[in-house]
Structure formats: structure tokens, C-alpha cells
PDB file of N, CA, C and O in Angstrom:
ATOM      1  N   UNK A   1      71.433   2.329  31.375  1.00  0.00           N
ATOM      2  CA  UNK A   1      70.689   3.517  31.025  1.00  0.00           C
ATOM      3  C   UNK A   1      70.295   4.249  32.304  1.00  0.00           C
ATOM      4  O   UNK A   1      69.775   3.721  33.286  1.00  0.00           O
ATOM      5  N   UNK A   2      70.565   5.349  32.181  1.00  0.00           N
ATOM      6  CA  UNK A   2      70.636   6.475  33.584  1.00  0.00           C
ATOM      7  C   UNK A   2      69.149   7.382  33.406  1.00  0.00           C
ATOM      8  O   UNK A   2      68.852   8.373  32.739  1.00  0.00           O
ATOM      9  N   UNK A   3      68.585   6.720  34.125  1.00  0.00           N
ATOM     10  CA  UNK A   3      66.929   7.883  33.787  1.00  0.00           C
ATOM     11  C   UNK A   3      67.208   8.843  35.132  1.00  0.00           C
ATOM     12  O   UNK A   3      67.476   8.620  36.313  1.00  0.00           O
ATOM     13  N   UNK A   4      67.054   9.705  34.533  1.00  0.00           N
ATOM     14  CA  UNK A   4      67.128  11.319  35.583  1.00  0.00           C
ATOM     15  C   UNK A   4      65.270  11.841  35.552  1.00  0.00           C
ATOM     16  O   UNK A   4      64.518  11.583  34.612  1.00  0.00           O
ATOM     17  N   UNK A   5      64.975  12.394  36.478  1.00  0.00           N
ATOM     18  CA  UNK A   5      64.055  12.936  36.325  1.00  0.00           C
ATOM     19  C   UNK A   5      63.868  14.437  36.953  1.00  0.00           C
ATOM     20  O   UNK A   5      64.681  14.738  37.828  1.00  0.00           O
ATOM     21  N   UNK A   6      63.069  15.224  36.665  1.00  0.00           N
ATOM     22  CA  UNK A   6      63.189  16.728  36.243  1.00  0.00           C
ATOM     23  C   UNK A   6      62.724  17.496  37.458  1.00  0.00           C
ATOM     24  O   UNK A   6      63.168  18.607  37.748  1.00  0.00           O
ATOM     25  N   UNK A   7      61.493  16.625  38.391  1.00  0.00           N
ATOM     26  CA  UNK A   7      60.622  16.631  39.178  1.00  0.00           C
ATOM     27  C   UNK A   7      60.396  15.558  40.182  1.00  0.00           C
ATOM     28  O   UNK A   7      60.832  14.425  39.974  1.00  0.00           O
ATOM     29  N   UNK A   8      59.664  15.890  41.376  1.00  0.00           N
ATOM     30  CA  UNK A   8      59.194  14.424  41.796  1.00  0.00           C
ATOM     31  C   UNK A   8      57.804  14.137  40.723  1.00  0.00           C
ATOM     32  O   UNK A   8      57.646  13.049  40.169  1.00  0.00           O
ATOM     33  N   UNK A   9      56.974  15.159  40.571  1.00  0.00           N
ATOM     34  CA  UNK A   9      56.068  14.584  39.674  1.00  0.00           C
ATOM     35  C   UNK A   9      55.704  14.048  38.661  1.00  0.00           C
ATOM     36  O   UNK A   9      54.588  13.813  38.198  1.00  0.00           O
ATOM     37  N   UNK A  10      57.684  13.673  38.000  1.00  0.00           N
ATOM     38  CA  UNK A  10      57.154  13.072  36.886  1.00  0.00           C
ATOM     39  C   UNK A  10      57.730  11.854  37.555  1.00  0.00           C
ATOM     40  O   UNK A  10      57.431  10.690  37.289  1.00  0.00           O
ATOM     41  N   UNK A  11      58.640  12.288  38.505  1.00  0.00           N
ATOM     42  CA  UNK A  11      59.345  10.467  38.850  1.00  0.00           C
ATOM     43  C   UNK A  11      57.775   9.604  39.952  1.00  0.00           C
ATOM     44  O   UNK A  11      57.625   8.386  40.052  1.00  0.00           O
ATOM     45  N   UNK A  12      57.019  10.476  40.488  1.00  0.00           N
ATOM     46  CA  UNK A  12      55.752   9.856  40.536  1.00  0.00           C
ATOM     47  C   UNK A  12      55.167   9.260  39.955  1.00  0.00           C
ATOM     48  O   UNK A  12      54.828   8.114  40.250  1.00  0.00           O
ATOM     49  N   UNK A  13      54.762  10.088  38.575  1.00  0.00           N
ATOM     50  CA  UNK A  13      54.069   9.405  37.545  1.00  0.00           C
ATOM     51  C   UNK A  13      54.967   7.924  37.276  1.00  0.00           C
ATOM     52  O   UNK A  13      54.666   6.821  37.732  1.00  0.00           O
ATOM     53  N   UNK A  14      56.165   8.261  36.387  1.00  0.00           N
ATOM     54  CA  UNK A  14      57.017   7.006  36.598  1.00  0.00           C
ATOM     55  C   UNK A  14      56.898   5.912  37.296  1.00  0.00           C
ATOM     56  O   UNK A  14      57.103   4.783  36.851  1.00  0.00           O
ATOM     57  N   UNK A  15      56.550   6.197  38.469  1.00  0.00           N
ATOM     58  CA  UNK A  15      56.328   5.005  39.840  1.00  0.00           C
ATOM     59  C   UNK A  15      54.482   4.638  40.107  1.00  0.00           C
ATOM     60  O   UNK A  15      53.931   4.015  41.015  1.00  0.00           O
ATOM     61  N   UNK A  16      54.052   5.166  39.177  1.00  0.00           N
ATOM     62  CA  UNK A  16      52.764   4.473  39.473  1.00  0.00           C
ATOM     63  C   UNK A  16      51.904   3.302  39.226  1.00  0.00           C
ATOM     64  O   UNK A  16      50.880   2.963  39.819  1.00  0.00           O
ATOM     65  N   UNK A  17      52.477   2.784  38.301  1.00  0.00           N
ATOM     66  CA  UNK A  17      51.993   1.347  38.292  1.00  0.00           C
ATOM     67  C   UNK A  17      52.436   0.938  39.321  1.00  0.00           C
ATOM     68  O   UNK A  17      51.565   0.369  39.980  1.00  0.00           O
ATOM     69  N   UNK A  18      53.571   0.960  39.867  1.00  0.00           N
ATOM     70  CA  UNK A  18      54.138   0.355  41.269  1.00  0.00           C
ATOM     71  C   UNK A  18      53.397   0.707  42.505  1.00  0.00           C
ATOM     72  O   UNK A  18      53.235  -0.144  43.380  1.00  0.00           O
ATOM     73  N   UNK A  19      53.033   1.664  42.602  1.00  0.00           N
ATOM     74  CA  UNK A  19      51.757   2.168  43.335  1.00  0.00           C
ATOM     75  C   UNK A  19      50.452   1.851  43.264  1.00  0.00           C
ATOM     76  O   UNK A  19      49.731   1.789  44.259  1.00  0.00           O
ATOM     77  N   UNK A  20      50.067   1.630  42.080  1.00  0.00           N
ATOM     78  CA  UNK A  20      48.745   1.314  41.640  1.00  0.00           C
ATOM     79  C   UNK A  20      48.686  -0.425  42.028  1.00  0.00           C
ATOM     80  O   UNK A  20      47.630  -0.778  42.553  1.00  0.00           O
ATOM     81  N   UNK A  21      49.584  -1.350  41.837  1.00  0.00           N
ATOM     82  CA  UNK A  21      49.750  -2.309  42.261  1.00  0.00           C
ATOM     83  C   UNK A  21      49.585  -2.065  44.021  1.00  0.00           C
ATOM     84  O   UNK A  21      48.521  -2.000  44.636  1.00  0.00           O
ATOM     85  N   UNK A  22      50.511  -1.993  44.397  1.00  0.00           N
ATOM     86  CA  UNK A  22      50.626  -1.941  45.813  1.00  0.00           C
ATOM     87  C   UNK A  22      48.541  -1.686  46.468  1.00  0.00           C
ATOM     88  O   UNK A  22      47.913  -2.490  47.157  1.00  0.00           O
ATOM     89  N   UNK A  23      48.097  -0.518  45.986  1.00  0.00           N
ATOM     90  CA  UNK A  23      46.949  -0.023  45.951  1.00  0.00           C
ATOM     91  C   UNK A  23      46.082  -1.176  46.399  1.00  0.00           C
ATOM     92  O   UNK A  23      45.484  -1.130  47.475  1.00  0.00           O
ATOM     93  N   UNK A  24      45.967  -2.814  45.103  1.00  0.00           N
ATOM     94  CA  UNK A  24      45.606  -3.647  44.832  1.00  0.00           C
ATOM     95  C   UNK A  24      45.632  -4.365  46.029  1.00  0.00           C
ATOM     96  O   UNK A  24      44.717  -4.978  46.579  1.00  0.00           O
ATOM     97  N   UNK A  25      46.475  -4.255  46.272  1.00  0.00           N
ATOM     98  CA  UNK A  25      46.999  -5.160  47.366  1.00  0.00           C
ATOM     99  C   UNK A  25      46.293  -4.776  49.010  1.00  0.00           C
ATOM    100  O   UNK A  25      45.681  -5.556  49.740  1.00  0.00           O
ATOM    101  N   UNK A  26      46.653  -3.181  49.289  1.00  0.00           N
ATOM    102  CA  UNK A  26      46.081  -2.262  50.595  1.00  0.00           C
ATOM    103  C   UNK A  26      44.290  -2.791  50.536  1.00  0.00           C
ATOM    104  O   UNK A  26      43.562  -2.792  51.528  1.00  0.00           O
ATOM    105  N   UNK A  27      43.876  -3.194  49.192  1.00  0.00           N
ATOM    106  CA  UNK A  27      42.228  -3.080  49.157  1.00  0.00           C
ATOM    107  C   UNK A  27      42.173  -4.504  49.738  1.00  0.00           C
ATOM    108  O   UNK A  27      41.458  -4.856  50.676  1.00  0.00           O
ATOM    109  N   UNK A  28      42.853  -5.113  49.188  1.00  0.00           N
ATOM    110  CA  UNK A  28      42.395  -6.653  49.373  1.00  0.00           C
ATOM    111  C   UNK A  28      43.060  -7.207  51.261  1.00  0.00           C
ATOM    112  O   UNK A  28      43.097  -8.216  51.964  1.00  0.00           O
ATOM    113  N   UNK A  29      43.394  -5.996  51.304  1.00  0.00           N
ATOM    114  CA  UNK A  29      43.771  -6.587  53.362  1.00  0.00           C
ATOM    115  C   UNK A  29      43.240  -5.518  53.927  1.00  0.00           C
ATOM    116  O   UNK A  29      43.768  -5.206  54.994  1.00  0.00           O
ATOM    117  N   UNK A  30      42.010  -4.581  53.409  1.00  0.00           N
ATOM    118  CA  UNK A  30      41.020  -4.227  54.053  1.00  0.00           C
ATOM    119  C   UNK A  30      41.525  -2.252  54.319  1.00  0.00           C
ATOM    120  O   UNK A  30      40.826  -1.492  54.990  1.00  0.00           O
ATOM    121  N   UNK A  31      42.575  -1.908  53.753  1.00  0.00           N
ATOM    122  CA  UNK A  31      43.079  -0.496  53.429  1.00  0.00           C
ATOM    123  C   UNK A  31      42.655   0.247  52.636  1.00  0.00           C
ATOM    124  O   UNK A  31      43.039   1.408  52.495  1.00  0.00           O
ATOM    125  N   UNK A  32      41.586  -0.441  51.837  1.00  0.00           N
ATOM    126  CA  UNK A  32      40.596   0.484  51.006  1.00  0.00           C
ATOM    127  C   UNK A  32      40.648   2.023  51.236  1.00  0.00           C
ATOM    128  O   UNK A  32      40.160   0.946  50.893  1.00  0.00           O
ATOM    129  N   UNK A  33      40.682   2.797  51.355  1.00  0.00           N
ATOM    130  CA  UNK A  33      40.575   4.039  52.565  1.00  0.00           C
ATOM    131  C   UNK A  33      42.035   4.855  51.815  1.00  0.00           C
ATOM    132  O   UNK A  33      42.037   6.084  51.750  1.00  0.00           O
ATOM    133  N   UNK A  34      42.754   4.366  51.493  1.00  0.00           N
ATOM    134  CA  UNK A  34      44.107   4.821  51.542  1.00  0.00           C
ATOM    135  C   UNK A  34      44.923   5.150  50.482  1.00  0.00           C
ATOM    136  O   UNK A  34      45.640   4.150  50.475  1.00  0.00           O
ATOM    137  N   UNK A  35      45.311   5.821  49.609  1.00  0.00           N
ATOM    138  CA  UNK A  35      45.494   6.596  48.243  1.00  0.00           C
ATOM    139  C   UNK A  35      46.982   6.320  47.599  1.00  0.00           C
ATOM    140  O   UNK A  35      47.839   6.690  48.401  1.00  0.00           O
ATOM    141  N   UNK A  36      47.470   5.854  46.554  1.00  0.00           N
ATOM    142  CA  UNK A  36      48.508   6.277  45.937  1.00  0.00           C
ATOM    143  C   UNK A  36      49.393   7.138  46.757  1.00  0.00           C
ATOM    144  O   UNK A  36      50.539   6.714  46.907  1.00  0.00           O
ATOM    145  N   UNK A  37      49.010   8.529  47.447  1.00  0.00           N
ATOM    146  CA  UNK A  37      49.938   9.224  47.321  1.00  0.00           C
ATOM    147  C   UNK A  37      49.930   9.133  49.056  1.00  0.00           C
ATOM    148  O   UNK A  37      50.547   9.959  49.727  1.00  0.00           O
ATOM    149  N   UNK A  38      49.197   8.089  49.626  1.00  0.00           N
ATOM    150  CA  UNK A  38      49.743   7.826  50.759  1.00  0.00           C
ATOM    151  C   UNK A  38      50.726   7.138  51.046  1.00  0.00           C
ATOM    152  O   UNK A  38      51.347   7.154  52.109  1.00  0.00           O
ATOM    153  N   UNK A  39      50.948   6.411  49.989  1.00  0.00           N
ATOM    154  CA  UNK A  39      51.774   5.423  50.104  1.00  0.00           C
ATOM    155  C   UNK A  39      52.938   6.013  49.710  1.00  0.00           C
ATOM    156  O   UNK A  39      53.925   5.550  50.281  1.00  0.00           O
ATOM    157  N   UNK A  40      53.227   7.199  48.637  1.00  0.00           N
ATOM    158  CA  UNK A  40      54.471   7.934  48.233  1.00  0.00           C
ATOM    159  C   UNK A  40      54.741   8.886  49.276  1.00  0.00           C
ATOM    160  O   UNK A  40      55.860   9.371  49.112  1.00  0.00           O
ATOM    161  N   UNK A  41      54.084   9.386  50.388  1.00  0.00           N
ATOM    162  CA  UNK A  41      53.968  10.111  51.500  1.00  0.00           C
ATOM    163  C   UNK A  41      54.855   9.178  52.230  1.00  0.00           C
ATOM    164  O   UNK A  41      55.496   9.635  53.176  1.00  0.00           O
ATOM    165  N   UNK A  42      54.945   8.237  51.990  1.00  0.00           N
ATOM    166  CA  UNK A  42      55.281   7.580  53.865  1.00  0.00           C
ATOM    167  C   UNK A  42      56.619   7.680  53.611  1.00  0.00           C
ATOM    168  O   UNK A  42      57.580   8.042  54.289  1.00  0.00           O
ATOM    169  N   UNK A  43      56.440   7.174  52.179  1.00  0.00           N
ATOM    170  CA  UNK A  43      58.491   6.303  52.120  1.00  0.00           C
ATOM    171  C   UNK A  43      58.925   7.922  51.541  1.00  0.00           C
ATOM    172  O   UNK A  43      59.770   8.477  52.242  1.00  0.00           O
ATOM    173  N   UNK A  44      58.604   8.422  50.775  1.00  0.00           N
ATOM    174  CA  UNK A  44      59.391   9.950  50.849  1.00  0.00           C
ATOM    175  C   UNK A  44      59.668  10.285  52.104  1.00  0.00           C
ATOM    176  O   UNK A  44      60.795  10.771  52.199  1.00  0.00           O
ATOM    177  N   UNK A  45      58.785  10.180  53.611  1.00  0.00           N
ATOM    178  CA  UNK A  45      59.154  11.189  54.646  1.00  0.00           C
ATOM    179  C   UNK A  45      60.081  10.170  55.355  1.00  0.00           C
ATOM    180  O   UNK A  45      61.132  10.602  55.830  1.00  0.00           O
ATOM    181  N   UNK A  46      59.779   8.833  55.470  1.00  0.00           N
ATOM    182  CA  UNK A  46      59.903   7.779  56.341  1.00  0.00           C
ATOM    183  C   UNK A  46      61.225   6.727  55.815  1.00  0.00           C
ATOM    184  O   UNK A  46      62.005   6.253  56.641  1.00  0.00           O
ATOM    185  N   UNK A  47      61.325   6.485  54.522  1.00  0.00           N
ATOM    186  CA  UNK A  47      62.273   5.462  54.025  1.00  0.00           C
ATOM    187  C   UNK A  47      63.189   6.438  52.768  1.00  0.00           C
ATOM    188  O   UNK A  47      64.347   6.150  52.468  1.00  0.00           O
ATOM    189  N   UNK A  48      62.523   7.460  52.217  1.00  0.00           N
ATOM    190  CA  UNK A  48      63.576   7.862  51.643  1.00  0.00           C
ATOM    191  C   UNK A  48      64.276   9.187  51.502  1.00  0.00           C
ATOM    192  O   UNK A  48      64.981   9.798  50.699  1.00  0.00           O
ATOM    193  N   UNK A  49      63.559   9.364  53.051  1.00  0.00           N
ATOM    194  CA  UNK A  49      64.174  10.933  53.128  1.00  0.00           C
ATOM    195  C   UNK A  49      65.969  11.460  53.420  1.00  0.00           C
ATOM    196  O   UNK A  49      66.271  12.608  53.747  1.00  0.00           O
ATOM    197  N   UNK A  50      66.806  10.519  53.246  1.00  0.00           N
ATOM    198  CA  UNK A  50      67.916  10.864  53.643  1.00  0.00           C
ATOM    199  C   UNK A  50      68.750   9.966  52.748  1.00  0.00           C
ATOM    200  O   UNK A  50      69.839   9.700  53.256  1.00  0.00           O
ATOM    201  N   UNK A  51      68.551   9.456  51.623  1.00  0.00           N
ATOM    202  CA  UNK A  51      68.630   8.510  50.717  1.00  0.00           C
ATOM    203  C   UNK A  51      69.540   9.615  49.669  1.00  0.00           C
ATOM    204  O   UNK A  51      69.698  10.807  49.934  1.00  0.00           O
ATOM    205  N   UNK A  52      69.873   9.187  48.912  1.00  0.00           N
ATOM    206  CA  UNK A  52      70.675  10.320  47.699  1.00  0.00           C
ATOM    207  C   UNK A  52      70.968   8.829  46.814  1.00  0.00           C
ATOM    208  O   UNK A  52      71.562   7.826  47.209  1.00  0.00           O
ATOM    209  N   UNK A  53      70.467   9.035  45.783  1.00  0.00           N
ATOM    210  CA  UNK A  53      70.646   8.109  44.034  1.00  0.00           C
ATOM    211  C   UNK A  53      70.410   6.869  44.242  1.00  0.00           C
ATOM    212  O   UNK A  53      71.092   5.859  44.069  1.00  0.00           O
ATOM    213  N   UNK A  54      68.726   7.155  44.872  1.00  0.00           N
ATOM    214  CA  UNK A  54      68.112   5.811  44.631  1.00  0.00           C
ATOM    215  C   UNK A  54      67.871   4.912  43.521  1.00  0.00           C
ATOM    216  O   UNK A  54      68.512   5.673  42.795  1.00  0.00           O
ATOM    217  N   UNK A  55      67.643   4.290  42.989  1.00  0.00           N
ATOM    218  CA  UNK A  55      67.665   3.301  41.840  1.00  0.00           C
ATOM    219  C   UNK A  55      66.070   2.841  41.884  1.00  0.00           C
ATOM    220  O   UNK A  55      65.428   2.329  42.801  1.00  0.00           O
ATOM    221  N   UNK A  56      65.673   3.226  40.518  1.00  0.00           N
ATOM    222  CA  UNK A  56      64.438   3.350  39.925  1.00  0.00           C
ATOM    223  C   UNK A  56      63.487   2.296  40.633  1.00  0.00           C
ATOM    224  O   UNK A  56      62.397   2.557  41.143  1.00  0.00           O
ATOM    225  N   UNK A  57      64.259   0.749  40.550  1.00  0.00           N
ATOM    226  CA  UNK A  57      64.188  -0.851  40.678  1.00  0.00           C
ATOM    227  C   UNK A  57      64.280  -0.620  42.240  1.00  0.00           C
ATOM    228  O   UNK A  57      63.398  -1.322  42.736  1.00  0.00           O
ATOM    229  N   UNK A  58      65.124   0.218  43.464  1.00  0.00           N
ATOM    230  CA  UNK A  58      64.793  -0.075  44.968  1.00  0.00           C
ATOM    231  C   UNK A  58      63.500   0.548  44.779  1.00  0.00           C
ATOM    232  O   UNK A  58      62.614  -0.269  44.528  1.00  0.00           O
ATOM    233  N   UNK A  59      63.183   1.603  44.820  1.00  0.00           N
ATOM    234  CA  UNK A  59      61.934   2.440  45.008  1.00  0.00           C
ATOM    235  C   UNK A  59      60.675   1.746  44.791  1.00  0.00           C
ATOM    236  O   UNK A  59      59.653   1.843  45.470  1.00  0.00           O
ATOM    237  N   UNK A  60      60.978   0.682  43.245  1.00  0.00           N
ATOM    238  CA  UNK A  60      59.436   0.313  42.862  1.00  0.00           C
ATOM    239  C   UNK A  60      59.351  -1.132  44.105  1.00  0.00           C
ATOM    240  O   UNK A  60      58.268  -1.642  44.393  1.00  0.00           O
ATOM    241  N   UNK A  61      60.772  -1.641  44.754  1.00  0.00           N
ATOM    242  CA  UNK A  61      61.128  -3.156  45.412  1.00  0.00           C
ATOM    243  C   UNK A  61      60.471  -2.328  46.657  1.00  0.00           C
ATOM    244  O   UNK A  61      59.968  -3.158  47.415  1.00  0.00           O
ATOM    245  N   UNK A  62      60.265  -0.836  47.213  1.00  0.00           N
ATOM    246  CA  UNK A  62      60.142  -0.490  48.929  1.00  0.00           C
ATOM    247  C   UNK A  62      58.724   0.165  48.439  1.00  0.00           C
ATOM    248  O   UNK A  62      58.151   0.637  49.422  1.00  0.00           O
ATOM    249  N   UNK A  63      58.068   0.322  47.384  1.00  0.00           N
ATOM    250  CA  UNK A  63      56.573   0.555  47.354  1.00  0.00           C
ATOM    251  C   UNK A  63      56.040  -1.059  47.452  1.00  0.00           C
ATOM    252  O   UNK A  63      55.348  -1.218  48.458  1.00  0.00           O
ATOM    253  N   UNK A  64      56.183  -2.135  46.739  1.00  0.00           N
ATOM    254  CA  UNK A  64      55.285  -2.932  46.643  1.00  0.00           C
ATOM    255  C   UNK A  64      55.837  -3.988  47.857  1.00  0.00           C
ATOM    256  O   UNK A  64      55.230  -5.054  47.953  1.00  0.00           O
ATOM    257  N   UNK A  65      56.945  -3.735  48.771  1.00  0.00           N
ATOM    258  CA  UNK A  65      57.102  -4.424  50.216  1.00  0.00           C
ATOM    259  C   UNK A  65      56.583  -3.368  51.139  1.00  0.00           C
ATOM    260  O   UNK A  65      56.359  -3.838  52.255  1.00  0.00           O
ATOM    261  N   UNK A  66      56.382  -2.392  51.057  1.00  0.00           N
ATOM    262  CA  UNK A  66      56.212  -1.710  52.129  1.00  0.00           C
ATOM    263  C   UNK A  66      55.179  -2.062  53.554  1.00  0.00           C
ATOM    264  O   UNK A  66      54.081  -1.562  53.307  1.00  0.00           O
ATOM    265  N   UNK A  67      55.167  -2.492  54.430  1.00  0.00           N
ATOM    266  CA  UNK A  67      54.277  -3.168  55.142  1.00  0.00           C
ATOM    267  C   UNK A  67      52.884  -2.197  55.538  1.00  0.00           C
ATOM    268  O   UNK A  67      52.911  -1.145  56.177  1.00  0.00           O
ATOM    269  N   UNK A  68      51.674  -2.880  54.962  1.00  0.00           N
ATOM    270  CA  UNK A  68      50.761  -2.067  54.699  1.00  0.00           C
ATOM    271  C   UNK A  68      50.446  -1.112  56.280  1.00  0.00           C
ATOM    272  O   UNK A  68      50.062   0.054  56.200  1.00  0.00           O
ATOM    273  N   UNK A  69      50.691  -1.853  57.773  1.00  0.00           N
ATOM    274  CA  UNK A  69      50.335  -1.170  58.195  1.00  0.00           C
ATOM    275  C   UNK A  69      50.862   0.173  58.803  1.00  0.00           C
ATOM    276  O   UNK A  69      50.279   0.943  59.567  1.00  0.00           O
ATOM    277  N   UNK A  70      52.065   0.250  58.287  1.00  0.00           N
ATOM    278  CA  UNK A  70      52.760   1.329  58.456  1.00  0.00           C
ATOM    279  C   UNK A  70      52.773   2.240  58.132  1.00  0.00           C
ATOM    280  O   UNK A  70      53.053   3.272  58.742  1.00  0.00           O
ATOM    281  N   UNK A  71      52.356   2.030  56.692  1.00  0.00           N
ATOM    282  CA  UNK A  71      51.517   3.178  55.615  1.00  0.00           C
ATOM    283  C   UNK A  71      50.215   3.876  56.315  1.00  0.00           C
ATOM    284  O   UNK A  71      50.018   5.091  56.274  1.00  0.00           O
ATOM    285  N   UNK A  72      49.228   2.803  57.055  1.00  0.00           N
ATOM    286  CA  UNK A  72      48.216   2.985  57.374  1.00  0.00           C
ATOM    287  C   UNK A  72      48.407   3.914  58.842  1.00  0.00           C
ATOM    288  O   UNK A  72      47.674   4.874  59.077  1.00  0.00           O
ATOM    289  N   UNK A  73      49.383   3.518  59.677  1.00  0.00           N
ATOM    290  CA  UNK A  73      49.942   4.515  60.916  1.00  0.00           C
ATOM    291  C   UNK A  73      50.268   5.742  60.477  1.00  0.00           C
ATOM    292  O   UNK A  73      49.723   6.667  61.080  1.00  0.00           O
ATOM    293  N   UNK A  74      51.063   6.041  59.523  1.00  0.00           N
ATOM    294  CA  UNK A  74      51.651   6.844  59.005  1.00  0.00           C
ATOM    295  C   UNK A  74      50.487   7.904  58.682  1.00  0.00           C
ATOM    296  O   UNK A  74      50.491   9.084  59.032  1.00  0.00           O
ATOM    297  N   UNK A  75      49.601   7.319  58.026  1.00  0.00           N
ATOM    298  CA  UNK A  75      48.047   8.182  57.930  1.00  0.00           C
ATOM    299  C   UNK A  75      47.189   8.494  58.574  1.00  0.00           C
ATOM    300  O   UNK A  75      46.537   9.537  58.528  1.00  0.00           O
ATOM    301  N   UNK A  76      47.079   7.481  59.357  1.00  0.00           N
ATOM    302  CA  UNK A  76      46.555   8.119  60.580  1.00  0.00           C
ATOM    303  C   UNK A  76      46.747   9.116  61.526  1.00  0.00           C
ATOM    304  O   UNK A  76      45.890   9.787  62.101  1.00  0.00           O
ATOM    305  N   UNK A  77      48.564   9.165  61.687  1.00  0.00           N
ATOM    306  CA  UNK A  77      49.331  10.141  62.178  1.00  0.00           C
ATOM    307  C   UNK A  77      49.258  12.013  61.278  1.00  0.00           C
ATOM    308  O   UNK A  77      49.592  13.137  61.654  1.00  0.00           O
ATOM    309  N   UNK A  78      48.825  11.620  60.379  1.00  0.00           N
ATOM    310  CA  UNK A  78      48.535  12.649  59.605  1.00  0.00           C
ATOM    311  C   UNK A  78      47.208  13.756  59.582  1.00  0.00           C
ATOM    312  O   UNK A  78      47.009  14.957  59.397  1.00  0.00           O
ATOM    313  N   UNK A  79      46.356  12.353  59.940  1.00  0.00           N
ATOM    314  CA  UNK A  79      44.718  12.815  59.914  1.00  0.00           C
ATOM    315  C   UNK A  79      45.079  13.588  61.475  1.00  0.00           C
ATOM    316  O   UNK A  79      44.689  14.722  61.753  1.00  0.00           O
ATOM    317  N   UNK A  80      45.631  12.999  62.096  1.00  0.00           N
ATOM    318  CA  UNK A  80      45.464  13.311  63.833  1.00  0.00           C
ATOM    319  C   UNK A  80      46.106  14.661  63.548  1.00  0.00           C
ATOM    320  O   UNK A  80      45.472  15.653  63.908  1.00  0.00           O
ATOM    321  N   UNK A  81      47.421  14.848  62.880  1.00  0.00           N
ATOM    322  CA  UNK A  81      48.353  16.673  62.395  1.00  0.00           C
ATOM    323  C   UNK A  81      47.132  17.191  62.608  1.00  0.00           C
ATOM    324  O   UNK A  81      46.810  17.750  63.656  1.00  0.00           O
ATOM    325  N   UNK A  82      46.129  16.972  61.270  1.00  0.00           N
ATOM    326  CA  UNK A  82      45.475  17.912  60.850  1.00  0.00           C
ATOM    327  C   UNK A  82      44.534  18.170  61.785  1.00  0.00           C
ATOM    328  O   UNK A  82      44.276  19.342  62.059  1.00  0.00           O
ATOM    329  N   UNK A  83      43.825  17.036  62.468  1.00  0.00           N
ATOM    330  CA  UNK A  83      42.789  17.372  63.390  1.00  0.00           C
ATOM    331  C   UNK A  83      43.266  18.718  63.979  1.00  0.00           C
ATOM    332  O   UNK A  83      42.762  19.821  63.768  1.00  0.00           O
ATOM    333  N   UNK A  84      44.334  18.424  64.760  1.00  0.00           N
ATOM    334  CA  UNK A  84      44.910  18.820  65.795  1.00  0.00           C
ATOM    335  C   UNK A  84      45.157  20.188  65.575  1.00  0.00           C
ATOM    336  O   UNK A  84      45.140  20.970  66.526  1.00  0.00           O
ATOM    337  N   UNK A  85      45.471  20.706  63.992  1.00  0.00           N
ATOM    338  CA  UNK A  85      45.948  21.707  63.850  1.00  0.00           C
ATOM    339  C   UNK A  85      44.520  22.843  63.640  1.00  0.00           C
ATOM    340  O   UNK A  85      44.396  24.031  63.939  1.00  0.00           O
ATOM    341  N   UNK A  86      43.497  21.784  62.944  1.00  0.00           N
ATOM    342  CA  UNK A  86      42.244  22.729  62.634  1.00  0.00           C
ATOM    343  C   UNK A  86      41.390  23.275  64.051  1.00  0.00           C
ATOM    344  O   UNK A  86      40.572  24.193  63.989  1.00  0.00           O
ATOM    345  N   UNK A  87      41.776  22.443  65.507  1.00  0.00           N
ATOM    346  CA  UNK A  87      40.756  22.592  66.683  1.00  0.00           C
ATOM    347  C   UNK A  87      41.585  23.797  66.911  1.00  0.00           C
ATOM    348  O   UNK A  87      40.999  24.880  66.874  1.00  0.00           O
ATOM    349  N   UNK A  88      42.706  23.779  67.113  1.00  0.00           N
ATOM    350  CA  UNK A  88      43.901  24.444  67.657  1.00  0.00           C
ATOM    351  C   UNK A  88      43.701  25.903  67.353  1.00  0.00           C
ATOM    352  O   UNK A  88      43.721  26.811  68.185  1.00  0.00           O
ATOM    353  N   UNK A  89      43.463  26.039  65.780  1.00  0.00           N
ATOM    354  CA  UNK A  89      43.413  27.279  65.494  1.00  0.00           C
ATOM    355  C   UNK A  89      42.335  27.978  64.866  1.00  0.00           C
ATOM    356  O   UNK A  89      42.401  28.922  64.079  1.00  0.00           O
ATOM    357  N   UNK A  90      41.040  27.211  65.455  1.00  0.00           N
ATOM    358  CA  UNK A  90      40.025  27.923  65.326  1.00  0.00           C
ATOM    359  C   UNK A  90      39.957  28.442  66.669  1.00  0.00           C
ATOM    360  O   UNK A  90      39.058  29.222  66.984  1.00  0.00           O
TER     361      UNK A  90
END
């Protein structure tokens, strides 16, 4: 069975228990701090940006391995964008 999806936001939704798990996991090694859609942030820019007809089953296997602190670099690297961009252009 071939599931297509229309959007990323519904293939998000789709992937969120797999996320919401993972979530479980970021709290309990002290990542509390860190959101669902950080975690779909990383591997969209980082693991599946050059990817073409991923399979439903890798995606949910590279959210709930994903090594938490990479996610957590990855966000940090983000917060620092934004710093950087709000001093910059005030």
C-alpha cells in the first residue's frame, strides 16, 4: 500500500506519534526545552533534504534514532540565526 501525501503537513501529522515518542525520550535525558517540530526541523534540513521516496517506516526508524544531541545543536544553531539576525538589524 502506497500512502502519498498532499502536504508536508499532513505527512507531519502522520509522523507524530513518532515524534511525540521521540519527545518522551528528549525529556527524560534532560531536552525538555525542545519541540516536535524541532526534531522535524533537523532531519528535513539535515537527513532528509536530498532524499526523494522516502518510506513512511525510514522516517518514523530516523525520528526515534535520531541522536538527541544533534537535534539539540541543531537548535541551538537556530536560536544563535535568530539572535544574530534580530541585533543585526535593529
Amino acid at each position: 500500500m502506497d500512502l502519498e501525501f498532499k502536504s508536508a503537513a499532513e505527512l507531519y501529522n502522520r509522523l507524530r506519534p513518532a515524534l511525540n515518542t521521540k519527545m518522551s525520550d528528549l525529556k527524560a535525558n534532560g531536552y525538555g526545552y525542545l519541540k516536535p517540530e524541532d526534531i522535524w526541523n533537523y532531519l528535513k534540513e539535515k537527513k532528509w533534504r536530498d532524499s526523494h521516496d522516502l518510506m513512511l517506516s525510514d522516517m518514523v526508524s530516523d525520528i526515534l534514532n535520531v541522536d538527541d544531541a544533534l537535534v539539540d545543536d541543531y537548535f541551538k544553531e537556530k536560536i544563535n540565526e535568530k539572535n544574530r539576525k534580530i541585533y543585526f538589524d535593529v
